[in-house]
N, C-alpha and C positions, 0 to 999 in steps of 0.2 A: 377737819378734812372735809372737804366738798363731795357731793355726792357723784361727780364728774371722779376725781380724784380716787374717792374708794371702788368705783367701776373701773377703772382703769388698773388700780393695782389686783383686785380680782382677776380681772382677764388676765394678766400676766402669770399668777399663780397659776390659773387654772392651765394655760400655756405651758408653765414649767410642768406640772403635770401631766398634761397630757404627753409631753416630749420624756421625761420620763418614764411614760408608759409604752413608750412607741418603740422606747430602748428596751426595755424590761421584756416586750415580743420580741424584737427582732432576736436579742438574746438566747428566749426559749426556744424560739423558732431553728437558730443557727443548731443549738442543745440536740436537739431531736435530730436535724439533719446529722448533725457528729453519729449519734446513734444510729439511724437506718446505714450510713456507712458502713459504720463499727460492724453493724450486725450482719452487711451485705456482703462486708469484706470477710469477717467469718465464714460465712456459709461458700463463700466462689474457693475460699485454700480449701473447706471441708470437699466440695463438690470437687475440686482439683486433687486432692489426696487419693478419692476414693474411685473416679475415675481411675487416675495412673495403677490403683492396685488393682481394681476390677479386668482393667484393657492387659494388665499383665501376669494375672492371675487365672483367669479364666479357661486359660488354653492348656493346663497342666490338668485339669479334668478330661481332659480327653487323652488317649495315646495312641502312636501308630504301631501296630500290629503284622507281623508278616508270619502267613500261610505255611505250611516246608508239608512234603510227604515226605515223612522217617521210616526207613526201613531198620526194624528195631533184628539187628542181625543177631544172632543167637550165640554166635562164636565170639562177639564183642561185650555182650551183658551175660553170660550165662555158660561158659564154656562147655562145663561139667554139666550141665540141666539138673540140678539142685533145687535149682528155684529158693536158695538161701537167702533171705533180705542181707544181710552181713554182705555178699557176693553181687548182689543184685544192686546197692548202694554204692560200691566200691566202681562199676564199670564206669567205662571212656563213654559218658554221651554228648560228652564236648566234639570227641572224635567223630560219632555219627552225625553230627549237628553239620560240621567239615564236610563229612561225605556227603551229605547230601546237596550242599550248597557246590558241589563241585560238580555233583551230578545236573544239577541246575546250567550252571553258567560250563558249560566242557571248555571253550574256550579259551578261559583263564588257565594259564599257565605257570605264569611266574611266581618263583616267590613273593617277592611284594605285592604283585596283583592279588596275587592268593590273600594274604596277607588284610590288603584293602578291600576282600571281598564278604571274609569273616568279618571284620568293623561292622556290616552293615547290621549283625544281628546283635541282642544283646547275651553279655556274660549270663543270665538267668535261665537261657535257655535249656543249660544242656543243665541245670537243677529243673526245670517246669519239665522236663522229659525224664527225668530221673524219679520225682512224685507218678507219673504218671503210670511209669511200670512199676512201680513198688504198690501202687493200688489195685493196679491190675494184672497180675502178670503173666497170666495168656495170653498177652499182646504181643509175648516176644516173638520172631519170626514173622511177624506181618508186617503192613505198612501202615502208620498210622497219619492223619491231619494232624497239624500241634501247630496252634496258631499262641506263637510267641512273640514277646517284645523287640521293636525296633531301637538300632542305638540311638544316643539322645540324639547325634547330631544327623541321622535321618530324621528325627520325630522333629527337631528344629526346623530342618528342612520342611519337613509338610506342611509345617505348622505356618511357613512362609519369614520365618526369623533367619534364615540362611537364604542370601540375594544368589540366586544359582546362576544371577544373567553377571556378574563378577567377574574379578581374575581369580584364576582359578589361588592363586598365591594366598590370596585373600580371604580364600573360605577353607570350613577344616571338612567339608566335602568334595574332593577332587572329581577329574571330568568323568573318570573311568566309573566311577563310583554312581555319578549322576544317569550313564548311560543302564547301566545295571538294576538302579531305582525306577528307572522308566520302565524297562523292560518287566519287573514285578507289578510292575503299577497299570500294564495293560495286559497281563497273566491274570489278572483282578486275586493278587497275594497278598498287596498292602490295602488295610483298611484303617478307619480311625474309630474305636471304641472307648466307652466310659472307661476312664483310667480306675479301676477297683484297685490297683496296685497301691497306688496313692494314698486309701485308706486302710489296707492289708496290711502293708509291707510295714516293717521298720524303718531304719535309716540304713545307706547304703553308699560305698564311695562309686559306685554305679549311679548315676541322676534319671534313668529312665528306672532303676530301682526302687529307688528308695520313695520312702510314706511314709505317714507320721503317725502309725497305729503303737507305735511305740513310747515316744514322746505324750500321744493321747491318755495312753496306759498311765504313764509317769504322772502326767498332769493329774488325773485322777485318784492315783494312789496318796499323792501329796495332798491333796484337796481333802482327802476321807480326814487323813490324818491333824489338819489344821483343822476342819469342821470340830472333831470328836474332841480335841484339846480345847480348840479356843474357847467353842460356844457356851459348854458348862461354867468354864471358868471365869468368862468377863461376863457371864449371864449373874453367880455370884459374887464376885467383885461388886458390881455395880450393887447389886439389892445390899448390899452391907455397909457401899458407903451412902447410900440413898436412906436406905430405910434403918439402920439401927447403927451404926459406926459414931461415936459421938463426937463433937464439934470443936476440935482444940488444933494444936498446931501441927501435931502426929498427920491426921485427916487429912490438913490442910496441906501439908507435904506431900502426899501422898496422890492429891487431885493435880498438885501443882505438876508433882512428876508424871502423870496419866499425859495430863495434856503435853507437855513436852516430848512426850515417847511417842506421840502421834506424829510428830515435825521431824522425828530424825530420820535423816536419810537411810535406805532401804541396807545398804551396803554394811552397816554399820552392824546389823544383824547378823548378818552374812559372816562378818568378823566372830563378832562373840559367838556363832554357833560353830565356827572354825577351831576356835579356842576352847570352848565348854564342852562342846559334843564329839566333836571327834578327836582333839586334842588330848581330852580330860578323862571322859569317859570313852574314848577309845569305838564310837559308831562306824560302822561301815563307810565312808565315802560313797557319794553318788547314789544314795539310796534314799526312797521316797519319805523313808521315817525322819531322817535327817532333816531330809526338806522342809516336811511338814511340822518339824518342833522351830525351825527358824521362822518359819511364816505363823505360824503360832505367837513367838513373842513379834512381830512385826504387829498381828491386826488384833493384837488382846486390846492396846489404847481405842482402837477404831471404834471396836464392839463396846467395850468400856461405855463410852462418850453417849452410843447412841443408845444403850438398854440406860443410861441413866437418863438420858432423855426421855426416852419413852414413859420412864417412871414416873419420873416427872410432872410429866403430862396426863395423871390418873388425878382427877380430882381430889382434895383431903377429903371432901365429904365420905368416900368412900372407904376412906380406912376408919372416921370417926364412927361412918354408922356401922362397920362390922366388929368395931370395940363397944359398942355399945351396947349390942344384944349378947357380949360377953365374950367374942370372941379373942385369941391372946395375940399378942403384935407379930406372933410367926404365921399364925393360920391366917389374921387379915391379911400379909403380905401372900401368903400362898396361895389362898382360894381365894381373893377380890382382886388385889394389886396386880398380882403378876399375868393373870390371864388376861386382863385387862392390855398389861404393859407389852404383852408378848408380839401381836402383830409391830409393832415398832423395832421389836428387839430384834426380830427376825428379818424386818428392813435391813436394819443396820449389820447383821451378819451377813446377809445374803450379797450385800454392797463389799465386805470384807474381804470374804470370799472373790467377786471379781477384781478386788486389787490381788488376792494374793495369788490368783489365777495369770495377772499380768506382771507380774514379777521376774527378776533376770538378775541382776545384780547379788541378792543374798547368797541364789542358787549358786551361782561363779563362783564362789567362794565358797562353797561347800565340794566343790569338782563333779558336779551336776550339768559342765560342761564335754564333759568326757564323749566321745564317738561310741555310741552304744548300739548297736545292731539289734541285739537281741529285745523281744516284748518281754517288760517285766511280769511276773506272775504271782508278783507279790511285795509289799512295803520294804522287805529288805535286798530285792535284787536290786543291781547296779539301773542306772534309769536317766532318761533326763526330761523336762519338760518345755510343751509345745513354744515358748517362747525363746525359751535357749536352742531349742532346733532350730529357729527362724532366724535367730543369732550364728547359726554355725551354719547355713545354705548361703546368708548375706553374704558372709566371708570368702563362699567359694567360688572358684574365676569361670565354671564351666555356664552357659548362657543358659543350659536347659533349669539350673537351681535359680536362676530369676523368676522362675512362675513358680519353682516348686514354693520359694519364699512368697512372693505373691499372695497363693495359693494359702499357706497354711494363715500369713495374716488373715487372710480374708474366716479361714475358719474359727481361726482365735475370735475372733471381731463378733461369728454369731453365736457362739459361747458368752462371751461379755455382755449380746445385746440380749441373748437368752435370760440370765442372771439379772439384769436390773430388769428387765419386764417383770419375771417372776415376782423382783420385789416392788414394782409401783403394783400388781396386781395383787398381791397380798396385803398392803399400804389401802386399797381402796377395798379389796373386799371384807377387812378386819377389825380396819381403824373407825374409831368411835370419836365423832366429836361433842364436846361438852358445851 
């Protein structure tokens, strides 16, 4: 071959290569755009999620408030002057609540007017006036200020969620109603303060009522109860199949099953704790102990996976040199390995924990759905938690439970964000790399 000949098939090679390389960019190039997409498009639904719950959450931290002078009349709370709580709990302050609001508007007359005049307050009131003189009861025969809750669909109203410039057909604040709202609203009676109720309260079929101090309670009794079972237990599970459990096909069963109980669906818990626990052994329903032994077998695989991870990740050198100066393979594991393994393992629980904090499904299935009013006071009262509350506001049609739902996501949200912080900041202030 000529040297014209072999320059010329070079060039060509090098051609085909360089065209192959010009593919091989554009390629990576196209690769990465897919990604900033990918990742752009992520972040605009996240940025979109959290708006919609922020723009309809927010406004349930506030509530509107109306002013009343009560004239706590003696012959209506107290006939006898006894001053008996028994007596003094039992009185009409629903009735005073009435008289006063009529004392207000004299005008109204009708029954139905009447009627839509009481709407504008809430059912709470005439119990928020009832603590009041049972705390104090020298109050009776004066006049006292009692700034009480407005009903939801005024507090929708303020809040601007009710178009008031409408037909009137069309909104569930009528005109007579609106003129009554104004008229409070330049008496300067309605105000808008931090909703405290919100975090007080229980749950309530009243929406300007109800709070999720209840739900919060539950959440917590449940949480105690899944900590106190889980962590011991998949804390030794794991050091036994890590460190002394020996190597045959029992074991191998045994890791096979871990990892599989980590993929099944949440519900499925839910069932066997339906069938075992309250079935079998006959447990309360809707009680946080319940709860907490369903969510127990849910995140023992969880905990499992990552204490044996963390084990793992202990250098051998560390257990040879603490058998070396004579120590026996229980103590190397107790005073080198595990202190060592434990910011991991604590990772891995405290992550646990916020899955079983966001949980709903197994609970359903325990009757941890149930309408519970009352704050638990303890692991075996009736109860429900913050996620199945969120689940039972979604469901209901009144506009004011949109924010309260809102509302409590957004709470659950800094609970979860709380939870994984704690555990990247125990992750970095603990873990040792080798």
């Amino acid at each position: 071959m000529s040297e014209t000949n072999f320059a010329s098939a070079e060039d060509k090679m090098f051609a085909r290569v360089e065209a192959g390389m010009k593919r091989r960019r554009a390629a990576e190039k196209r690769f990465q755009w897919y990604g900033r997409c990918a990742v752009a498009l992520g972040l605009t639904f996240l940025v979109v999620l959290f708006v919609s719950i922020v723009s309809n959450g927010y406004t349930a931290f506030w509530q509107t408030r109306v002013t009343l002078d009560v004239t706590l009349d003696a012959s209506v709370i107290d006939p006898q002057g006894s001053r008996d709580p028994e007596v003094l709990r039992a009185a009409d302050y629903g009735g005073l609540i009435k008289a006063t609001l009529r004392d207000m508007f004299p005008d109204v007359t009708g029954r139905r007017d009447r009627f839509a005049l009481y709407g504008l307050i809430s059912n709470g009131a005439a119990f928020d006036l009832r603590d009041r003189v049972l705390a104090n009861p020298q109050l009776i025969g004066t006049t006292v200020s009692l700034s009480v809750a407005a009903d939801d669909d005024v507090d929708m109203l303020m809040k601007g969620h009710i178009d008031r410039d409408g037909a009137e057909a069309d909104r569930r604040i009528k005109d007579n109603q609106l003129g009554w709202i104004d008229q409070l609203q330049a008496d300067g009676r309605l105000e808008r303060v931090f909703n405290l109720d919100f975090f007080a309260n229980g749950d309530s079929r009243d929406p300007e009522l109800a709070g999720i101090r209840g739900a919060l309670m539950g959440s917590v009794f449940t949480l105690v109860v899944t900590l106190a079972l889980s962590f011991p237990l998949a804390v030794a599970a794991a050091v036994y199949l890590e460190e002394f459990a020996p190597k045959n096909r029992w074991t191998d069963l045994i890791e096979v099953n871990i990892n599989n109980l980590a993929a099944v669906p949440s519900i499925v818990f839910g069932l066997l704790g339906l069938a075992v626990f309250i079935n079998f052994f006959t447990l309360p329903r809707s009680a946080p102990l319940v709860g907490g032994l369903v969510l127990t077998l849910m995140t023992l695989p969880t905990i499992i996976i990552a204490s044996r991870a963390s084990l793992k990740s202990v250098p051998p050198s560390i257990r040879e040199g603490a058998l070396g100066v004579g120590a026996s393979p229980m103590q190397a594991v107790m005073y080198h390995v595990l202190p060592l393994a434990m910011p991991g393992m604590l990772t891995g629980t405290i992550i646990g924990m916020a899955q079983a904090l966001g949980e709903t499904a197994p609970l359903l299935m325990i009757g941890m759905v149930a309408f519970i009013a009352d704050v638990p006071n303890g692991v075996f009262d009736p109860s429900t938690v913050l996620p199945v509350q969120i689940y039972l506001w979604a469901d209901s049609p009144e506009r004011a439970y949109v924010e309260k739902t809102s509302a409590a996501i957004l709470v659950l949200l800094l609970f979860l964000a709380t939870m994984n912080a704690v555990a990247v900041l125990l992750r970095r202030r603990f873990e040792r790399r080798w």
